[in-house]
ROVEX-721040 format. One record per atom (N, C-alpha, C, CB): residue in one letter; x, y, z. Coordinates in steps of 0.05 Angstrom, whole numbers, padded with zeros to 5 digits, always signed. Each point is the difference from the previous one (the first is absolute). Glycine has a CB too. Example, Ala and Ser with C-alpha at 12.3 -4.5 7.8 and 13.67 -1.06 7.14 Angstrom:
BEGIN
A+00264-00114+00156
A-00018+00024+00000
A+00018+00024+00000
A-00038-00023+00025
S+00031+00044-00039
S+00016+00024+00001
S-00015+00022+00014
S+00024-00013-00043
***
This chain:
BEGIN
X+00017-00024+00000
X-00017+00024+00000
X+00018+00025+00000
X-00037-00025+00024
X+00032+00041-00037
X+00022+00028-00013
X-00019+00014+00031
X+00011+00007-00080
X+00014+00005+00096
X+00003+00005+00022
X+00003+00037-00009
X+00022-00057+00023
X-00012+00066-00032
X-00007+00026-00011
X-00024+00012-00015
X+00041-00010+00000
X-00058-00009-00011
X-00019+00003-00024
X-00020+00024+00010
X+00002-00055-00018
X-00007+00081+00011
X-00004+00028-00001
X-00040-00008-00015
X+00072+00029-00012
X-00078-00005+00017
X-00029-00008-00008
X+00006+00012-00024
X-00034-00001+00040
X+00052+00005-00061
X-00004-00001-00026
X+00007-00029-00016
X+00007+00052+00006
X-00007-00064+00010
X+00004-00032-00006
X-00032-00014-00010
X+00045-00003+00044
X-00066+00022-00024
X-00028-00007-00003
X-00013+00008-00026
X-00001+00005+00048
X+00011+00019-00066
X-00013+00015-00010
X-00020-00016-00014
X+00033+00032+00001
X-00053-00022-00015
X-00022-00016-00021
X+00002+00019-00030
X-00042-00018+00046
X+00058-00001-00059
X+00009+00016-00033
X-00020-00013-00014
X+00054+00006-00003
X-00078-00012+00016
X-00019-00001-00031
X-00021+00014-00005
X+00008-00037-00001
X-00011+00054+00016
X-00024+00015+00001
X-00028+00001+00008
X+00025+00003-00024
X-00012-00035+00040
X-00034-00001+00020
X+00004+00010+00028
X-00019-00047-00022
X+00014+00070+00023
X+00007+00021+00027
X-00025-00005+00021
X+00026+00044-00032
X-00026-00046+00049
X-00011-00001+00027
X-00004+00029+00008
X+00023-00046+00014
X-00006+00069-00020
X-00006+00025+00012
X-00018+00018-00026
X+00049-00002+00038
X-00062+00014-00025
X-00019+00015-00023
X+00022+00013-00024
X-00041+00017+00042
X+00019-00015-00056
X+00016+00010-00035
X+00006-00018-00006
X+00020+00036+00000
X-00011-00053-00001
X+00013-00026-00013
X+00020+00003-00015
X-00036-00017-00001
X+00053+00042+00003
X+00021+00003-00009
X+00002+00004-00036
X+00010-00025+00047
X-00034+00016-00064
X+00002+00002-00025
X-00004+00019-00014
X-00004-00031+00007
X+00013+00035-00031
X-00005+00027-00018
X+00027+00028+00011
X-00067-00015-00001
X+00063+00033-00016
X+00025+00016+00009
X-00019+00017+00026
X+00034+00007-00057
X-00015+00008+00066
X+00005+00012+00035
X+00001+00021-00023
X+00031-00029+00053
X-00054+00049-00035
X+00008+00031+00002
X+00023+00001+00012
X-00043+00018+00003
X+00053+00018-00015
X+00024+00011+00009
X+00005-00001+00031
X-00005+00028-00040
X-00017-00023+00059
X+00007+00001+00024
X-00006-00026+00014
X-00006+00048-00002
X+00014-00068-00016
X-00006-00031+00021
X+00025-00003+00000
X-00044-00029-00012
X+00070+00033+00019
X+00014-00010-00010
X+00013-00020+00017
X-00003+00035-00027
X-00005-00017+00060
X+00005-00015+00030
X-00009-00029-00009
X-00011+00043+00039
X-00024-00037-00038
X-00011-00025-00008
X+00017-00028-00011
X-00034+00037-00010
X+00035-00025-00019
X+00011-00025-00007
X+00026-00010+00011
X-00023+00011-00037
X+00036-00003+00048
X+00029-00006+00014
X-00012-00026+00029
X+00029+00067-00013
X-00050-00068+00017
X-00004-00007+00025
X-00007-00030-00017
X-00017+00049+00037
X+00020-00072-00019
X-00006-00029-00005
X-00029-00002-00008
X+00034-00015+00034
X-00032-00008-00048
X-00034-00013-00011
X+00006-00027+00017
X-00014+00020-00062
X-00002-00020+00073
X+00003-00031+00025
X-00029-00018-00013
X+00022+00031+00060
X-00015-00053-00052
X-00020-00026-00012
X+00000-00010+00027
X+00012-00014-00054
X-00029-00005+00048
X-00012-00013+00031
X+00013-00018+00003
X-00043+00007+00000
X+00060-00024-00022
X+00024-00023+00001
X+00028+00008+00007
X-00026-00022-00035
X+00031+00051+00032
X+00022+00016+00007
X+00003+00009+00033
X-00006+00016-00050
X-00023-00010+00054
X-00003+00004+00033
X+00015-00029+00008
X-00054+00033+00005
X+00031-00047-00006
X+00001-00026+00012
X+00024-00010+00003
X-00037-00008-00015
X+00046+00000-00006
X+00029-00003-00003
X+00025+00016+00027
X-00021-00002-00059
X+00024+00028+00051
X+00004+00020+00027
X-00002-00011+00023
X-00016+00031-00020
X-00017-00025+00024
X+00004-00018+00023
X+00010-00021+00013
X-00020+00017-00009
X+00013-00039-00014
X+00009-00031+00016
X+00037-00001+00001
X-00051-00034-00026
X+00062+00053+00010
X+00026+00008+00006
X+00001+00017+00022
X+00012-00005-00043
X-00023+00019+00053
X+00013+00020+00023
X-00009-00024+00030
X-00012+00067-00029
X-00014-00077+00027
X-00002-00021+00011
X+00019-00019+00008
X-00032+00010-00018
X+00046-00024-00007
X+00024-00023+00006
X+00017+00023+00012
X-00001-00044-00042
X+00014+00063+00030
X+00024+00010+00018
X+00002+00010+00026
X+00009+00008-00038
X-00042-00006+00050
X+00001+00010+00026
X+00004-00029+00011
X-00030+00048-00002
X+00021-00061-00006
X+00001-00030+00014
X+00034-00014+00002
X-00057-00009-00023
X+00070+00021-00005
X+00024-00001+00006
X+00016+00011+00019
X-00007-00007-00035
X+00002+00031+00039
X+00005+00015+00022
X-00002+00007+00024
X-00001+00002-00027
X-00023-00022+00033
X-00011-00009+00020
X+00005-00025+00013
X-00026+00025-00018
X+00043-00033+00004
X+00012-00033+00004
X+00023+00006+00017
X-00011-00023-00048
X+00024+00034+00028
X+00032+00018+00009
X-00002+00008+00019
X+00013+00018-00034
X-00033+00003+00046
X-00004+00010+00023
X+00004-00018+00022
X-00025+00027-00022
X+00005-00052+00027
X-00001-00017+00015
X+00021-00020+00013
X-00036+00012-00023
X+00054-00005-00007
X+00030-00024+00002
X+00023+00018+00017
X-00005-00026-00057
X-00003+00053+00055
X+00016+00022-00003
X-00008-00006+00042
X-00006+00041-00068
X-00016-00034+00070
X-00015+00002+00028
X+00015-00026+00022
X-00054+00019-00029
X+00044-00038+00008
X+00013-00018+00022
X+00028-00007-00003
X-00041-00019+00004
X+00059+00030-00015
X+00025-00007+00009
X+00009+00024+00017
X+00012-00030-00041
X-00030+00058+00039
X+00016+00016+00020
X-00013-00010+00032
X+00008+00048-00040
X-00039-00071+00038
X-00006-00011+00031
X+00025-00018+00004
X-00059-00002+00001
X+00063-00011-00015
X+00020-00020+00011
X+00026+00011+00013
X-00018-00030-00036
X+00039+00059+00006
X+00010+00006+00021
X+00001+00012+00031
X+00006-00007-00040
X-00031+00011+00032
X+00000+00015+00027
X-00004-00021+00029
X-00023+00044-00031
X+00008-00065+00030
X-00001-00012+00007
X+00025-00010+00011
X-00037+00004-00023
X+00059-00017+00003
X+00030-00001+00007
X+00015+00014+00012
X-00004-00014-00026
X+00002+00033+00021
X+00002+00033+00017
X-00003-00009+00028
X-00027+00036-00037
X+00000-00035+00044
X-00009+00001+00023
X+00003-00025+00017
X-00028+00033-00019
X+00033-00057+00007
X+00005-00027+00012
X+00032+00004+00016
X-00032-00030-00043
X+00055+00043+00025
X+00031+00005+00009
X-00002+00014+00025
X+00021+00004-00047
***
């Protein structure tokens, strides 16, 4: 799992947009913010998610491994 992957990893390049306008046809002069901003799909979310999901769980693992070796030393610590 790409451990960097940025939400322009999500984008939706086909033109079935989820946010109003649907992105098609030309942009007046003053859209221009507009179009710069992502077109997200509901398989792009999802996706997102079930990735930020696994890496908190990765991270959350670590934590725990991380947790109990500083109980133990301490533990050792406190036994001397």
């Amino acid at each position: 799992m790409d451990e960097q992957a940025g939400p322009g990893v999500f984008f939706n390049n086909n033109n079935n947009s989820v946010l109003g306008g649907g992105g098609k046809g030309p942009l007046p002069d003053g859209d221009a913010g507009e179009a710069a901003r992502a077109q997200y799909s509901i398989p792009g979310i999802l996706h997102f998610l079930q990735h930020e999901w696994a890496r908190f769980e990765v991270e959350r693992a670590q934590w725990e491994v991380e947790r109990a070796e500083l109980q133990r030393t301490a533990a050792y610590a406190g036994a001397a």
